[in-house]
PDBQT receptor file of N, H, CA, C and O in Angstrom, charges set to zero:
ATOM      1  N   UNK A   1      40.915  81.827 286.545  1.00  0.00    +0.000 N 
ATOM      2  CA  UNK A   1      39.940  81.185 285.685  1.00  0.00    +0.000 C 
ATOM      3  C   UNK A   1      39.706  81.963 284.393  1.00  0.00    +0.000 C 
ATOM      4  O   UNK A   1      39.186  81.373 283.446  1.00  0.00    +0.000 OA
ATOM      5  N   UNK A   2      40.008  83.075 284.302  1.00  0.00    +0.000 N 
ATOM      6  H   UNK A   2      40.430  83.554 285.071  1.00  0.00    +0.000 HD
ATOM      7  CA  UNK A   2      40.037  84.293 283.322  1.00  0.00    +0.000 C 
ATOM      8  C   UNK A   2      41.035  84.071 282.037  1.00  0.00    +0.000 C 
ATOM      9  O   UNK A   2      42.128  83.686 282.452  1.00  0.00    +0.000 OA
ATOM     10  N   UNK A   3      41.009  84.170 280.882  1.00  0.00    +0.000 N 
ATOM     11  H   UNK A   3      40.121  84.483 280.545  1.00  0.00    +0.000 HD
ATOM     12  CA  UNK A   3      41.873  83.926 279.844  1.00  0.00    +0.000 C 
ATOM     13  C   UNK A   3      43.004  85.439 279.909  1.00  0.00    +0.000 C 
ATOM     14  O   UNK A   3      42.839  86.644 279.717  1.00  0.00    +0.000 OA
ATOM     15  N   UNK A   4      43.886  84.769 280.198  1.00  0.00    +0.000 N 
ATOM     16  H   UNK A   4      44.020  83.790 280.354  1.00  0.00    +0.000 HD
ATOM     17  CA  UNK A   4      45.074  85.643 280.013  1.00  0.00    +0.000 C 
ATOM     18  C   UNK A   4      46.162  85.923 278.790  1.00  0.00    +0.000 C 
ATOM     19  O   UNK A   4      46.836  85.074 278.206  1.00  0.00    +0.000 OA
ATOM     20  N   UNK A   5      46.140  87.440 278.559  1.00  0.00    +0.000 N 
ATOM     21  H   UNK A   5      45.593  88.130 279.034  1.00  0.00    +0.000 HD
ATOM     22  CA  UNK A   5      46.323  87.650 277.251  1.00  0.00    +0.000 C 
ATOM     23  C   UNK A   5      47.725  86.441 276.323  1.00  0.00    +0.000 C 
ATOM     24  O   UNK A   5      47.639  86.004 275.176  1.00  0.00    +0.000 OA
ATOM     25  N   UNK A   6      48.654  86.249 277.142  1.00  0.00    +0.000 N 
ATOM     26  H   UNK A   6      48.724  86.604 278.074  1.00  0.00    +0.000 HD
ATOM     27  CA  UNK A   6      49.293  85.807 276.896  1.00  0.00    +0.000 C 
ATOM     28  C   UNK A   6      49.137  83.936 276.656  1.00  0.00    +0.000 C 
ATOM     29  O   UNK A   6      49.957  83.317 275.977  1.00  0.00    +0.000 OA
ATOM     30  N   UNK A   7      48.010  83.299 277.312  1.00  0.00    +0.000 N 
ATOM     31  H   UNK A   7      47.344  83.801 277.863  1.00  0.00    +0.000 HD
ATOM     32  CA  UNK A   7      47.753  82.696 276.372  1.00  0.00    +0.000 C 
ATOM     33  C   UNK A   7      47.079  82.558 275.457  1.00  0.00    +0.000 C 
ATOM     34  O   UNK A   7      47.027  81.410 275.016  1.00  0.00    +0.000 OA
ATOM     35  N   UNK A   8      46.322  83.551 274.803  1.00  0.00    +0.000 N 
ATOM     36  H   UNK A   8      46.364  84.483 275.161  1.00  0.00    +0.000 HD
ATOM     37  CA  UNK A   8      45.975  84.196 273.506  1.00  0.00    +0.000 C 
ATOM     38  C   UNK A   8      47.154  84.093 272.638  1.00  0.00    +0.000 C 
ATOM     39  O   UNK A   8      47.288  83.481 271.579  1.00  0.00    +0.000 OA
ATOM     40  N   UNK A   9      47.772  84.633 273.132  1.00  0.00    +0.000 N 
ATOM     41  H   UNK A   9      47.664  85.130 273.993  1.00  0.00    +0.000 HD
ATOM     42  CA  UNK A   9      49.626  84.975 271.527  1.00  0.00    +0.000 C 
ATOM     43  C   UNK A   9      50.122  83.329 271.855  1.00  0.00    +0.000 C 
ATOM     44  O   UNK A   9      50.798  82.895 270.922  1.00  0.00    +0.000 OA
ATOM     45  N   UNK A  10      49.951  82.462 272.840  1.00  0.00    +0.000 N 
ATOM     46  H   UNK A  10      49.402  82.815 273.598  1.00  0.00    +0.000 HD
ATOM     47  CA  UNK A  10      50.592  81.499 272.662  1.00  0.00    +0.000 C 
ATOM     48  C   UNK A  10      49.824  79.921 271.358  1.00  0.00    +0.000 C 
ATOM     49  O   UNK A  10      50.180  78.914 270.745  1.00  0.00    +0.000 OA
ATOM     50  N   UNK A  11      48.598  80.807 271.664  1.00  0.00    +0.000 N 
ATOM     51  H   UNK A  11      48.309  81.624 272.162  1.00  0.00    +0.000 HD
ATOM     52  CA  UNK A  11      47.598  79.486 270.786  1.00  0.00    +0.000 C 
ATOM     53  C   UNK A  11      48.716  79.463 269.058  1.00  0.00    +0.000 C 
ATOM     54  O   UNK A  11      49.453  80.252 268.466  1.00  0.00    +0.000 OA
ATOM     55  N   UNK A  12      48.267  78.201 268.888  1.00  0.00    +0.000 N 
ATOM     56  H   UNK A  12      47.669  77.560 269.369  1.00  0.00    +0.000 HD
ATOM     57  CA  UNK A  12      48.877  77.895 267.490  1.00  0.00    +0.000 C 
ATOM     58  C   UNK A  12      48.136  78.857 266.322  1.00  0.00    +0.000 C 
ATOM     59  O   UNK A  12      48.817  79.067 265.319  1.00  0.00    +0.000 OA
ATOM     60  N   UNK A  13      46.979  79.374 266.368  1.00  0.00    +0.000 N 
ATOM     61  H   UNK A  13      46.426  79.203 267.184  1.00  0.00    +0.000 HD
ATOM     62  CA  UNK A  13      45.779  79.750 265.691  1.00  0.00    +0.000 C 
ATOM     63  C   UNK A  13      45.969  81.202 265.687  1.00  0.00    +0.000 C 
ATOM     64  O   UNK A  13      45.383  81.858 264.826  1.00  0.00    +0.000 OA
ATOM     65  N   UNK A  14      46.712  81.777 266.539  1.00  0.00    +0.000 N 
ATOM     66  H   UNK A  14      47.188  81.244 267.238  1.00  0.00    +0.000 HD
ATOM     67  CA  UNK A  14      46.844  83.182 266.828  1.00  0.00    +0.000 C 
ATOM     68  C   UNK A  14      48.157  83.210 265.587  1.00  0.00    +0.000 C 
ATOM     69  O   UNK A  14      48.064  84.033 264.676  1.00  0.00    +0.000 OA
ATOM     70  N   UNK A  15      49.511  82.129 265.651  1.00  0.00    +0.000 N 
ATOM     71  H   UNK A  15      49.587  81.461 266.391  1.00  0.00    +0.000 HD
ATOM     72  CA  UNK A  15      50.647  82.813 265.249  1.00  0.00    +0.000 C 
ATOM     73  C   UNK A  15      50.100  82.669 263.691  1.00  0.00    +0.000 C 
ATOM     74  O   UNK A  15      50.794  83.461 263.052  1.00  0.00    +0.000 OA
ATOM     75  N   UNK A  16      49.339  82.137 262.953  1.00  0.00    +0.000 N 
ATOM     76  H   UNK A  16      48.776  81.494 263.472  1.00  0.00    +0.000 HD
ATOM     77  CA  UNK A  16      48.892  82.197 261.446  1.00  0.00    +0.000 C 
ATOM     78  C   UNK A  16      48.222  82.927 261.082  1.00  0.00    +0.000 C 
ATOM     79  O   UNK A  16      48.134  83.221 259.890  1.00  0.00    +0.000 OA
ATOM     80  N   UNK A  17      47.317  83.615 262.314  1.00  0.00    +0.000 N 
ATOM     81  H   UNK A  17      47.389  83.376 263.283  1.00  0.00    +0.000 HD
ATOM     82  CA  UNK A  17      46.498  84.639 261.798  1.00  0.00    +0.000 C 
ATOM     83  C   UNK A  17      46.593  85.700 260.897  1.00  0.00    +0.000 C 
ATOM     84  O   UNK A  17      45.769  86.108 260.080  1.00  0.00    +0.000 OA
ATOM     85  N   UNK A  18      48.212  86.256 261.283  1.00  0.00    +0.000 N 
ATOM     86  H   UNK A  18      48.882  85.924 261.947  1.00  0.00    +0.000 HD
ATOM     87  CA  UNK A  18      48.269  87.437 259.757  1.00  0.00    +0.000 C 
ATOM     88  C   UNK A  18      48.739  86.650 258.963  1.00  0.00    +0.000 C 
ATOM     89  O   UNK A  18      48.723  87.504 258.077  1.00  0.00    +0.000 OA
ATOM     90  N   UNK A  19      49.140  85.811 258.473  1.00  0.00    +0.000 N 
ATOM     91  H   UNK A  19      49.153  85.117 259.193  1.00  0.00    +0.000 HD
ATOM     92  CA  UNK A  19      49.162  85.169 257.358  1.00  0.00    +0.000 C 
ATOM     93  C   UNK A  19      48.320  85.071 256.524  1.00  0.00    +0.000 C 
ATOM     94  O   UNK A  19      48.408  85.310 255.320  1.00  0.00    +0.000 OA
ATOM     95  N   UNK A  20      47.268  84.636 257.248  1.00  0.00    +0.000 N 
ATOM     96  H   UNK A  20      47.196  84.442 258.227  1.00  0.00    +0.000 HD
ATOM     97  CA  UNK A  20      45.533  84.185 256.197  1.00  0.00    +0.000 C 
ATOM     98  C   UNK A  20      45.532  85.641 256.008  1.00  0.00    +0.000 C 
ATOM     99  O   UNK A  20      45.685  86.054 254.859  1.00  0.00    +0.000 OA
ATOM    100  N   UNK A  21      45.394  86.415 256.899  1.00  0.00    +0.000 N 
ATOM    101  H   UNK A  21      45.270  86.079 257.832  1.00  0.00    +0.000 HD
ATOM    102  CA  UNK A  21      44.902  87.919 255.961  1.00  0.00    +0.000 C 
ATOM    103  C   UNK A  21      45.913  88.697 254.991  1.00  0.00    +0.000 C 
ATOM    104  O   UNK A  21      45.461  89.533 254.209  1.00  0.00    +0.000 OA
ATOM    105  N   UNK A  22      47.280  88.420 255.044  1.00  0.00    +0.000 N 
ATOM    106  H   UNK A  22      47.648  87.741 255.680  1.00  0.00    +0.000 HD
ATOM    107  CA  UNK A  22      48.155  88.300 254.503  1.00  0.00    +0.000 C 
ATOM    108  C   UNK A  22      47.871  87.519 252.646  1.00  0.00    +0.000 C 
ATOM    109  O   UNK A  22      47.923  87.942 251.491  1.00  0.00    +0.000 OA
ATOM    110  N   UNK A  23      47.638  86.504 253.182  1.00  0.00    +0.000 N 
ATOM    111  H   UNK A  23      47.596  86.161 254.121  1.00  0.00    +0.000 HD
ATOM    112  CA  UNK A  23      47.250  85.365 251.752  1.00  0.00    +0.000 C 
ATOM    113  C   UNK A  23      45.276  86.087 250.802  1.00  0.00    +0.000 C 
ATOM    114  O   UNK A  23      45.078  86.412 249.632  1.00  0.00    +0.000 OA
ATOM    115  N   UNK A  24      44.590  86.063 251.634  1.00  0.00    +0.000 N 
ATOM    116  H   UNK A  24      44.752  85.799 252.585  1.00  0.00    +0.000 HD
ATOM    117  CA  UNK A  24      43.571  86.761 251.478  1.00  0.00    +0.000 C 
ATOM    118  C   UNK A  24      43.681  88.079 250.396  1.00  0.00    +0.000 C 
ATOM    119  O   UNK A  24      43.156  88.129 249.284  1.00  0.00    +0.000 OA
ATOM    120  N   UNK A  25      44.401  88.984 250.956  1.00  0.00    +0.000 N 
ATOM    121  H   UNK A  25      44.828  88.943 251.859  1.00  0.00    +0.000 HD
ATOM    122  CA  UNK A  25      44.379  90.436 250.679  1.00  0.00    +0.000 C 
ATOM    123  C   UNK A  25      45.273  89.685 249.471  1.00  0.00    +0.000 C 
ATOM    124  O   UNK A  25      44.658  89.564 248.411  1.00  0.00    +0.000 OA
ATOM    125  N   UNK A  26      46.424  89.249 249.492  1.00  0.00    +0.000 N 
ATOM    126  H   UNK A  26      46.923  89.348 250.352  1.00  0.00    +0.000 HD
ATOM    127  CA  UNK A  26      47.211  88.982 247.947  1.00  0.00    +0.000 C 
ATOM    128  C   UNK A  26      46.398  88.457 246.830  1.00  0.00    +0.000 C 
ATOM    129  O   UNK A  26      46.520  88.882 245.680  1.00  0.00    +0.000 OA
ATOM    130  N   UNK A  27      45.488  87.441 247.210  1.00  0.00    +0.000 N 
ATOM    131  H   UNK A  27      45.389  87.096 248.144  1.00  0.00    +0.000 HD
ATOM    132  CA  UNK A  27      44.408  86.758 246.590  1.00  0.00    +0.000 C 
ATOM    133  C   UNK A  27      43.680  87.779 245.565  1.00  0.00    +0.000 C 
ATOM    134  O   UNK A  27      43.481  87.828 244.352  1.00  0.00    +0.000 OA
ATOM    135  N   UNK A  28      43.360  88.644 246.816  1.00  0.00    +0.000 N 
ATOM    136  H   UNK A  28      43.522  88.604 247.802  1.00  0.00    +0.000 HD
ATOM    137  CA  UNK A  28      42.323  89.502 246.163  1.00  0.00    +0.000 C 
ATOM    138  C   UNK A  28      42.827  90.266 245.054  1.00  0.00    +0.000 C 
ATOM    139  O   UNK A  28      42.179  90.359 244.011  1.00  0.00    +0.000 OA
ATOM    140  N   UNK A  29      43.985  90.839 245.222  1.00  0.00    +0.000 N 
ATOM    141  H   UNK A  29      44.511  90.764 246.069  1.00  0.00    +0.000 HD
ATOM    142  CA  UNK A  29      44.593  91.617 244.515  1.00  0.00    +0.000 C 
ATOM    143  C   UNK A  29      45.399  90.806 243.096  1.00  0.00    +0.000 C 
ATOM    144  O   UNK A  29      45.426  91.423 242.031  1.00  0.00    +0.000 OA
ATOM    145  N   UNK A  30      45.798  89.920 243.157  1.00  0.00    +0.000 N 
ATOM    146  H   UNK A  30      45.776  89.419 244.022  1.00  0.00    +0.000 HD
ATOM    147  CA  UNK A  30      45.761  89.311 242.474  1.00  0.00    +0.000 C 
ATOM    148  C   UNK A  30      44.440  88.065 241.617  1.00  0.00    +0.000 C 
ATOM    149  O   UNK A  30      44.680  87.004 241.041  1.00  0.00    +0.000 OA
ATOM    150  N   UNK A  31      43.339  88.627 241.812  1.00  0.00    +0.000 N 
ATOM    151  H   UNK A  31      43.145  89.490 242.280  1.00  0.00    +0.000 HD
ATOM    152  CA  UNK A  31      41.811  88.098 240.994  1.00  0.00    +0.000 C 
ATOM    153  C   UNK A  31      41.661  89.343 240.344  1.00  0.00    +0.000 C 
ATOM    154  O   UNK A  31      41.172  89.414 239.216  1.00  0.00    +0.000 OA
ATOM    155  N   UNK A  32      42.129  90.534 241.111  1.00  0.00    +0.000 N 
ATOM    156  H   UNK A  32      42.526  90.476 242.027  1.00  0.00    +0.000 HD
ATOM    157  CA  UNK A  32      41.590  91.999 240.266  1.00  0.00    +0.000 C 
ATOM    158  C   UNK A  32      42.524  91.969 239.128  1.00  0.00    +0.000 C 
ATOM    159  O   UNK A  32      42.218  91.869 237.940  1.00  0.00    +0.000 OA
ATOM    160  N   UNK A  33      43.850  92.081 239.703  1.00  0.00    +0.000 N 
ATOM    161  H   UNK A  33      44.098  92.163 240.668  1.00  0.00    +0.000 HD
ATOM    162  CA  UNK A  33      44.681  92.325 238.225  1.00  0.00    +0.000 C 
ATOM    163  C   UNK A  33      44.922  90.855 237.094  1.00  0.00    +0.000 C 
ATOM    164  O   UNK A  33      45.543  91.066 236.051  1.00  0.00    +0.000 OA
ATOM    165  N   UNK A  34      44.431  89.508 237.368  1.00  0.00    +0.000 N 
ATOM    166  H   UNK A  34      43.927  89.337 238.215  1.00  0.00    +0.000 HD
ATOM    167  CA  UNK A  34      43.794  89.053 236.302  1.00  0.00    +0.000 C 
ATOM    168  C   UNK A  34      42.929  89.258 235.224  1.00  0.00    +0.000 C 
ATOM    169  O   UNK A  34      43.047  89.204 233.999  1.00  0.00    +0.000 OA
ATOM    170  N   UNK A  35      41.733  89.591 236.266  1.00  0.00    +0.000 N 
ATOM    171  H   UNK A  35      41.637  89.636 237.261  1.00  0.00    +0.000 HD
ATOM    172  CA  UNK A  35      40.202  90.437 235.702  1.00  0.00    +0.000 C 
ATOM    173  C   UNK A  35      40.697  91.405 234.367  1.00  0.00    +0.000 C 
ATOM    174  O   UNK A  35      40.331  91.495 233.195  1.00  0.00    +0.000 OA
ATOM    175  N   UNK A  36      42.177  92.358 235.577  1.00  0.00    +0.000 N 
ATOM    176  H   UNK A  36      42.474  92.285 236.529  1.00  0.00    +0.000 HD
ATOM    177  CA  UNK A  36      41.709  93.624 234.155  1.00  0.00    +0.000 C 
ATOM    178  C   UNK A  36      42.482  93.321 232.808  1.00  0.00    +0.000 C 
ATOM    179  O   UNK A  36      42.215  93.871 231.740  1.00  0.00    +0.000 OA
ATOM    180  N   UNK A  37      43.782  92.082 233.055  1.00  0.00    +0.000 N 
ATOM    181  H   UNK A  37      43.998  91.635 233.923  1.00  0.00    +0.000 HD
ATOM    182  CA  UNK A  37      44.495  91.435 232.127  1.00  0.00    +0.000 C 
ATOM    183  C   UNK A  37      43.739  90.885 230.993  1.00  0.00    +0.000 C 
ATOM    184  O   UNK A  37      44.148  90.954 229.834  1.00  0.00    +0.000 OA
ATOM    185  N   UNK A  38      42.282  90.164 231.455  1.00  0.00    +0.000 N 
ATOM    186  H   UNK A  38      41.950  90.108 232.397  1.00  0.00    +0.000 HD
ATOM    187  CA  UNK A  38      41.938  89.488 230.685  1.00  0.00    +0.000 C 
ATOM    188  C   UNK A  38      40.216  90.309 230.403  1.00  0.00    +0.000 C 
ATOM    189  O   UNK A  38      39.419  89.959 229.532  1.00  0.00    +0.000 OA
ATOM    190  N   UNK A  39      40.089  91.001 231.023  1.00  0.00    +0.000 N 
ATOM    191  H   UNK A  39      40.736  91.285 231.730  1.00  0.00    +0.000 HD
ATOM    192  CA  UNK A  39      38.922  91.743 229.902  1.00  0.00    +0.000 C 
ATOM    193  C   UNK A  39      40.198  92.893 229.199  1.00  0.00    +0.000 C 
ATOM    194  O   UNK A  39      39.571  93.620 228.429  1.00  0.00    +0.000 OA
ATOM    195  N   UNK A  40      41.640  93.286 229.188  1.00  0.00    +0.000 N 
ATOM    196  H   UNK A  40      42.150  92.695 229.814  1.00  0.00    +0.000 HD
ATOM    197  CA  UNK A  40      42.219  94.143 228.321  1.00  0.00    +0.000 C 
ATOM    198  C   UNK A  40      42.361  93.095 226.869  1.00  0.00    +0.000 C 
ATOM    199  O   UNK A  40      42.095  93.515 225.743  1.00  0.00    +0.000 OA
ATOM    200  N   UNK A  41      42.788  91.801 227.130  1.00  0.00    +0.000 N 
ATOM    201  H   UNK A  41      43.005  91.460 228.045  1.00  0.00    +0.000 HD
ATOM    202  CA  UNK A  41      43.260  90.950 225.834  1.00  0.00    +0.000 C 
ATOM    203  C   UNK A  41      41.451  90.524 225.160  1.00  0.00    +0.000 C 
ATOM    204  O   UNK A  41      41.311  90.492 223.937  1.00  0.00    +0.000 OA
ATOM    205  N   UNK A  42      40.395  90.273 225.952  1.00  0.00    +0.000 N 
ATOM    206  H   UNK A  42      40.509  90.299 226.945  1.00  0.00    +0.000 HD
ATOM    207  CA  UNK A  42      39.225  90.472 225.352  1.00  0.00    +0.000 C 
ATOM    208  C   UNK A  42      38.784  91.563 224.339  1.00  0.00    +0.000 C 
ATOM    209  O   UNK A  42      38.282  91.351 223.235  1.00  0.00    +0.000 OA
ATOM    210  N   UNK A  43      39.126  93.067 225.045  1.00  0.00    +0.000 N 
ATOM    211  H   UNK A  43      39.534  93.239 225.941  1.00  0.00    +0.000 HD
ATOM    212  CA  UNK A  43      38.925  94.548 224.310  1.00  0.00    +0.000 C 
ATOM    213  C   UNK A  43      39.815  94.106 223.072  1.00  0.00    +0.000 C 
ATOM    214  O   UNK A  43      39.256  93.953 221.986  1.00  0.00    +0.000 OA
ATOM    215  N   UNK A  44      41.411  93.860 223.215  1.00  0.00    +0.000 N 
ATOM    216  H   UNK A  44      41.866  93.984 224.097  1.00  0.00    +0.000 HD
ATOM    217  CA  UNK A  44      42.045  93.890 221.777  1.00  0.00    +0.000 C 
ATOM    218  C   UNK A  44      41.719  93.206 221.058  1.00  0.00    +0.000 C 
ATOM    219  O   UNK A  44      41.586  93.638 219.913  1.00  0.00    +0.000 OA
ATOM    220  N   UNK A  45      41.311  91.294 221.427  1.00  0.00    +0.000 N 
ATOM    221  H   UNK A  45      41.419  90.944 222.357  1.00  0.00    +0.000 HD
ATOM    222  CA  UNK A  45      40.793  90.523 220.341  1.00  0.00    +0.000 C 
ATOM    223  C   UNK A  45      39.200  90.958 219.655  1.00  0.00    +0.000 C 
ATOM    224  O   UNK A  45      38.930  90.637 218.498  1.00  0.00    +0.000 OA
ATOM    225  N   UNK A  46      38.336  91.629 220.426  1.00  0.00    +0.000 N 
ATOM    226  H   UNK A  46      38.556  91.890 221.366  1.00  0.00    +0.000 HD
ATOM    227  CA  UNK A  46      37.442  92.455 219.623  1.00  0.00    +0.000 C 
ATOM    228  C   UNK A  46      37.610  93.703 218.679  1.00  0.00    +0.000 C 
ATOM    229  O   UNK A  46      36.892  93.688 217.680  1.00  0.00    +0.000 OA
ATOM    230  N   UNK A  47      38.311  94.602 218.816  1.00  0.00    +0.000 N 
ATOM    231  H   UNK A  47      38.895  94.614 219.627  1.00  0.00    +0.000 HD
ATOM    232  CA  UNK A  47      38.952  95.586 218.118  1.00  0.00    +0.000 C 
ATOM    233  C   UNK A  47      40.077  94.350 216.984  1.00  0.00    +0.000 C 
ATOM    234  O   UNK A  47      40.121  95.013 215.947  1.00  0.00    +0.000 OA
ATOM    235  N   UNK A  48      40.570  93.577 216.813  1.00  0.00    +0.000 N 
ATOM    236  H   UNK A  48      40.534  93.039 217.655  1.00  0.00    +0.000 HD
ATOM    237  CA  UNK A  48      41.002  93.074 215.813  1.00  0.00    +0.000 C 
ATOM    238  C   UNK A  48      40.143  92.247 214.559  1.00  0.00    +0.000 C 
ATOM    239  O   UNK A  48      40.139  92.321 213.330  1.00  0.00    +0.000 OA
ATOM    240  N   UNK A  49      39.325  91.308 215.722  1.00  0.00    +0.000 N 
ATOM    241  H   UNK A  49      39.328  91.248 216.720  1.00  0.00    +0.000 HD
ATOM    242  CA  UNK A  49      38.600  90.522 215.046  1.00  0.00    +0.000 C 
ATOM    243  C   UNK A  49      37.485  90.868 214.603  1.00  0.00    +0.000 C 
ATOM    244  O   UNK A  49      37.295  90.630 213.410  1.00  0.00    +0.000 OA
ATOM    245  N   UNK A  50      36.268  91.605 215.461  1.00  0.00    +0.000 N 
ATOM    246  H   UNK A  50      36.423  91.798 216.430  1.00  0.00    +0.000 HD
ATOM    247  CA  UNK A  50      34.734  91.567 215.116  1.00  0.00    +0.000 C 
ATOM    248  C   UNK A  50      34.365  93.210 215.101  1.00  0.00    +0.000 C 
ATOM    249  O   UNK A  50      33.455  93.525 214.335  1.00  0.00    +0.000 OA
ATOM    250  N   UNK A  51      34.818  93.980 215.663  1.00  0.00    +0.000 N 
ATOM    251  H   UNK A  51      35.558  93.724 216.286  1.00  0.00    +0.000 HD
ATOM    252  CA  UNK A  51      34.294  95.216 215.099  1.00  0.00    +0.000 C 
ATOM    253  C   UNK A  51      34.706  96.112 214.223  1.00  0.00    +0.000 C 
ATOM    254  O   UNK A  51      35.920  96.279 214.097  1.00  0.00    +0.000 OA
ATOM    255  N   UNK A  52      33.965  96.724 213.593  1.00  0.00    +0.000 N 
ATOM    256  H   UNK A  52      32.979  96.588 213.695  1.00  0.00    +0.000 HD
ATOM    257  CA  UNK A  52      34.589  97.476 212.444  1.00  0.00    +0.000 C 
ATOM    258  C   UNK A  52      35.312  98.777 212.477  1.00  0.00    +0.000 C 
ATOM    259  O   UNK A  52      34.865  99.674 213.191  1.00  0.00    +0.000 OA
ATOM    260  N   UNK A  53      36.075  98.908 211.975  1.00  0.00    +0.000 N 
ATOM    261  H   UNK A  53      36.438  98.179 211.395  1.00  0.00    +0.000 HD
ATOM    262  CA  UNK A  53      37.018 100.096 211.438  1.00  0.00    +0.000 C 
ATOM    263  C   UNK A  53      36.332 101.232 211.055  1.00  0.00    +0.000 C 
ATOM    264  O   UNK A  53      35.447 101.317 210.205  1.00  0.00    +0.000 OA
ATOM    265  N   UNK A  54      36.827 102.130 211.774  1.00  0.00    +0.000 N 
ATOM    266  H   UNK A  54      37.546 102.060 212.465  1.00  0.00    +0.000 HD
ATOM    267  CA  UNK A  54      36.373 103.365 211.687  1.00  0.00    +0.000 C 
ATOM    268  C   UNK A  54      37.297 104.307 211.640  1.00  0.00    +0.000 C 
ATOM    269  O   UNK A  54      38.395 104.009 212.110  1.00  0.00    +0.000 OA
ATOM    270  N   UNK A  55      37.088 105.804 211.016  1.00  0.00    +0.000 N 
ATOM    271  H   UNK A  55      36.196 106.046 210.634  1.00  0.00    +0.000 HD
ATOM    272  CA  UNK A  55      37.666 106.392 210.086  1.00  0.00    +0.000 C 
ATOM    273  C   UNK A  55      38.531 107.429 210.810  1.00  0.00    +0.000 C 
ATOM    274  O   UNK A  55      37.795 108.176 211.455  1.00  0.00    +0.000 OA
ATOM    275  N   UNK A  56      39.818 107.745 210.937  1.00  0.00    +0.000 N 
ATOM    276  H   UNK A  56      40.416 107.139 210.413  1.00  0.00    +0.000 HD
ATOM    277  CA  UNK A  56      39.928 108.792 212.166  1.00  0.00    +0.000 C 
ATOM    278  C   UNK A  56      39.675 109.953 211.430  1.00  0.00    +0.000 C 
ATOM    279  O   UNK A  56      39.467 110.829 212.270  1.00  0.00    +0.000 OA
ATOM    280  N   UNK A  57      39.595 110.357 210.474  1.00  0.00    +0.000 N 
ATOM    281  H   UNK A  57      39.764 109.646 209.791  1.00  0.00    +0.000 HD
ATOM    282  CA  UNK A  57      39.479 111.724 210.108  1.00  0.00    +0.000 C 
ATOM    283  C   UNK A  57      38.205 112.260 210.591  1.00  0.00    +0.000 C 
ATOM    284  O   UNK A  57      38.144 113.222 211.356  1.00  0.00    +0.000 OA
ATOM    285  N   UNK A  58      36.810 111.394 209.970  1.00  0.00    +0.000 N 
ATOM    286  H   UNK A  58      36.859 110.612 209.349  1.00  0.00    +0.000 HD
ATOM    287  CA  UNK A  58      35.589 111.844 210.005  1.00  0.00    +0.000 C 
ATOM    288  C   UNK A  58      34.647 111.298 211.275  1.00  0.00    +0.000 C 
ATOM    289  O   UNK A  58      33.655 111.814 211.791  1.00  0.00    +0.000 OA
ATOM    290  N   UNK A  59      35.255 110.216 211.534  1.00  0.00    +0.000 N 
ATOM    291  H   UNK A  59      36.061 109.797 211.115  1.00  0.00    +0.000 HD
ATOM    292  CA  UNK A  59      34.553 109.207 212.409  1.00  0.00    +0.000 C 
ATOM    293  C   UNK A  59      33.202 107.977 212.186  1.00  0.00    +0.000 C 
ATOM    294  O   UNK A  59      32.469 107.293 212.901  1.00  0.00    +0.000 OA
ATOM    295  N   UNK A  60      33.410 108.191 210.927  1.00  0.00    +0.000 N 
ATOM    296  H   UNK A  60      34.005 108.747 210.346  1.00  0.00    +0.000 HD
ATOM    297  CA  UNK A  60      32.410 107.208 210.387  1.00  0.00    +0.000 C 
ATOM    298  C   UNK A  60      33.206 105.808 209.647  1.00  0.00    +0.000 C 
ATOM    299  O   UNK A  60      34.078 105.826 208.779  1.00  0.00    +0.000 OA
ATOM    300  N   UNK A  61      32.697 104.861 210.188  1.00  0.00    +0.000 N 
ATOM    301  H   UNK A  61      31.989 104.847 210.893  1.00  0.00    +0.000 HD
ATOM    302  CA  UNK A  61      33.030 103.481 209.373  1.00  0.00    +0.000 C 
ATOM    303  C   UNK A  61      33.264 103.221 207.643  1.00  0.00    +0.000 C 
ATOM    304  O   UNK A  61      32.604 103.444 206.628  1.00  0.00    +0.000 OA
ATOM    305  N   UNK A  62      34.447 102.691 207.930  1.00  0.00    +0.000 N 
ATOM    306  H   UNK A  62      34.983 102.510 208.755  1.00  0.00    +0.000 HD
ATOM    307  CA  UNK A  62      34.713 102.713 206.513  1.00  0.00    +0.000 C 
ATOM    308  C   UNK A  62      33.733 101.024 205.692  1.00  0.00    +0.000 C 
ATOM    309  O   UNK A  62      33.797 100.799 204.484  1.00  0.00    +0.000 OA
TER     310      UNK A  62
């Protein structure tokens, strides 16, 4: 009457299981290295467009 391990590994639900954590963990890792893609092209279009130039010698804005 006891669940025996082996039909545990036989359920349909068991053989996908590393998959989802498989798909999950890629997910994740791939939302982070979007993130830093697109706050890096944010940083450059601000440094081109809206903030000002500053001086490397002295460090004051030209």
């Amino acid at each position: 009457m006891g669940i025996n391990v082996f039909d545990i590994l036989d359920n349909e639900d068991y053989k996908y299981q590393s998959f989802n954590v498989l798909w999950v963990v890629m997910m994740l890792y791939g939302s982070v290295a979007v993130f830093y893609y697109v706050i890096n092209a944010i940083d450059m279009l601000m440094d081109l467009f809206v903030r000002e130039a500053m001086s490397v010698s002295n460090g004051t804005t030209e």
